[in-house]
C-alpha positions in Angstrom: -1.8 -4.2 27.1 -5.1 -1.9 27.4 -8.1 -2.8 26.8 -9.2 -1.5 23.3 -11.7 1.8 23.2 -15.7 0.7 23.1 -15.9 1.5 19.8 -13.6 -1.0 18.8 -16.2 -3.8 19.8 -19.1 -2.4 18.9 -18.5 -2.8 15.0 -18.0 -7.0 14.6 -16.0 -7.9 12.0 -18.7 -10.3 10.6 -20.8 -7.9 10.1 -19.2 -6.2 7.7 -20.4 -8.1 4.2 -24.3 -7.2 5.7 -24.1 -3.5 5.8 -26.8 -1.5 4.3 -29.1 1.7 5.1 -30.7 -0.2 8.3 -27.3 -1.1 9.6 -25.4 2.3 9.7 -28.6 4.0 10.4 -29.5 5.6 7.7 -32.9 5.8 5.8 -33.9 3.8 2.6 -34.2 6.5 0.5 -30.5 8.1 1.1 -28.8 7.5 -1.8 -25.2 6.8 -1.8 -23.7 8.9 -4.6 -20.1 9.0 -5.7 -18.9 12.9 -5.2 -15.4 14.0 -7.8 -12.5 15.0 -5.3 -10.2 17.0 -5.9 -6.3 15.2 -6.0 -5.5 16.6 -3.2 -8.4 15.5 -1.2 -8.3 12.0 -2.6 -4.4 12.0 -1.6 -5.2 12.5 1.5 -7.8 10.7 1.7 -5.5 7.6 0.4 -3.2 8.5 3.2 -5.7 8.5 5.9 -6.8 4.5 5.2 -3.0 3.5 4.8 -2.2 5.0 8.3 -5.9 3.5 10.1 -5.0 0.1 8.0 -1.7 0.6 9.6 -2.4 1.6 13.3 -4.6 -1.6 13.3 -2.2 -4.0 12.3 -0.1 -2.4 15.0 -2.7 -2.5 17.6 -3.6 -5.9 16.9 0.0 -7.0 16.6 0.2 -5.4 20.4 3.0 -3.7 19.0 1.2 -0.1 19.4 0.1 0.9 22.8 -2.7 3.0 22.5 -1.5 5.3 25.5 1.3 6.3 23.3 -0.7 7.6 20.3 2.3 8.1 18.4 4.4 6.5 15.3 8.0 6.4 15.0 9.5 8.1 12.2 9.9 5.3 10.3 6.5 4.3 10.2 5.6 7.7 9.4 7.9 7.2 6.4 6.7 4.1 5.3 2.7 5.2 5.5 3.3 8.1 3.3 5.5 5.5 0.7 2.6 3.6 0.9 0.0 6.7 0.0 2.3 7.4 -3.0 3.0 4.0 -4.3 -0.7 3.4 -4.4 -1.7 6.5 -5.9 0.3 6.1 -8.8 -0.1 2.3 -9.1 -3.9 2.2 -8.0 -5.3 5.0 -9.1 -2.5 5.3 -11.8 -2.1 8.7 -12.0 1.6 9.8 -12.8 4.2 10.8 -10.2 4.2 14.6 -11.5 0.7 14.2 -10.6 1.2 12.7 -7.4 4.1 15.0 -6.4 2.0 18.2 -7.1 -0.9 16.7 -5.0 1.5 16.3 -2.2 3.9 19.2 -2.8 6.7 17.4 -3.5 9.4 16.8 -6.0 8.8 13.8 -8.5 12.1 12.2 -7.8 10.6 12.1 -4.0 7.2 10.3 -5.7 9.6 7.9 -7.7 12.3 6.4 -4.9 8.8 5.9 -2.3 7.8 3.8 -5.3 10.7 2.2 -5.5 11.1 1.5 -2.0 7.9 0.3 -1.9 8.6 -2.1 -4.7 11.3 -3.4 -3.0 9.6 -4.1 0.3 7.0 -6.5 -1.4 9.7 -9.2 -1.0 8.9 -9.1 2.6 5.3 -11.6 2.6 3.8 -9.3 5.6 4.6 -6.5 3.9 3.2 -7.5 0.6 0.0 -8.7 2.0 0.0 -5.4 4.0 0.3 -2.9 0.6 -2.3 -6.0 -1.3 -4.7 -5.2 1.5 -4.6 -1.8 0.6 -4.7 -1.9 -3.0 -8.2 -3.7 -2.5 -9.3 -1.1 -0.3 -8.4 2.1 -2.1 -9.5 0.4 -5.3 -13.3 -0.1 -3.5 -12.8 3.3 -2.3 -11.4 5.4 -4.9 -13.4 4.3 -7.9 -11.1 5.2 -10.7 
């Protein structure tokens, strides 16, 4: 496998509980204030940290070559279950809500839910979609 891009490195893990203005470069008296979206932004913003979350497992799992760029069409599938699932469980709004967001039917919201639901049986999977509750819950401050 390839080496992974600079910028991959140049962000240690165990750094991450220290960040602050001086670490990210930006000055003391920036303050970090909490903006409302839109649903559809925060949909897709919900969707973009599923499929990062996911492309890094994958990367790390060498199971994604980064020469390829691409996901399957199941993956594709699964990340925008995911974004559903954890837009209406997460940030609990309802999956007429959801479906509007996304332009899509509710029955489509409601079987990615249930799909979902039934993947947590796998224990990668339902450390995977735990993972991601946490973060969309930091994120996305209902």
């Amino acid at each position: 496998m390839e080496s992974l891009p600079a910028y991959y490195s140049t962000f240690p893990r165990q750094d991450i509980g220290r960040l602050n203005h001086a670490s990210i470069g930006l000055p003391s008296h920036i303050e970090c204030k909490s903006v409302p979206l839109a649903d559809e932004e925060i949909y897709v913003i919900v969707a973009q940290i599923v499929k990062e979350l996911y492309l890094n497992r994958a990367i790390a799992k060498e199971e994604l070559f980064l020469t390829h760029n691409t996901l399957s069409f199941g993956d594709k599938t699964f990340i925008k279950h995911l974004a559903f699932y954890l837009c209406h469980v997460v940030l609990g709004h309802s999956m007429r809500r959801i479906a509007r967001g996304f332009g899509c039917d509710r029955t489509t919201i409601s079987y990615a839910c249930r799909k979902i639901e039934d993947k947590r049986d796998d224990a990668w999977c339902d450390g995977f979609v735990s993972a991601c509750e946490r973060l969309i819950g930091i994120v996305i401050k209902r």
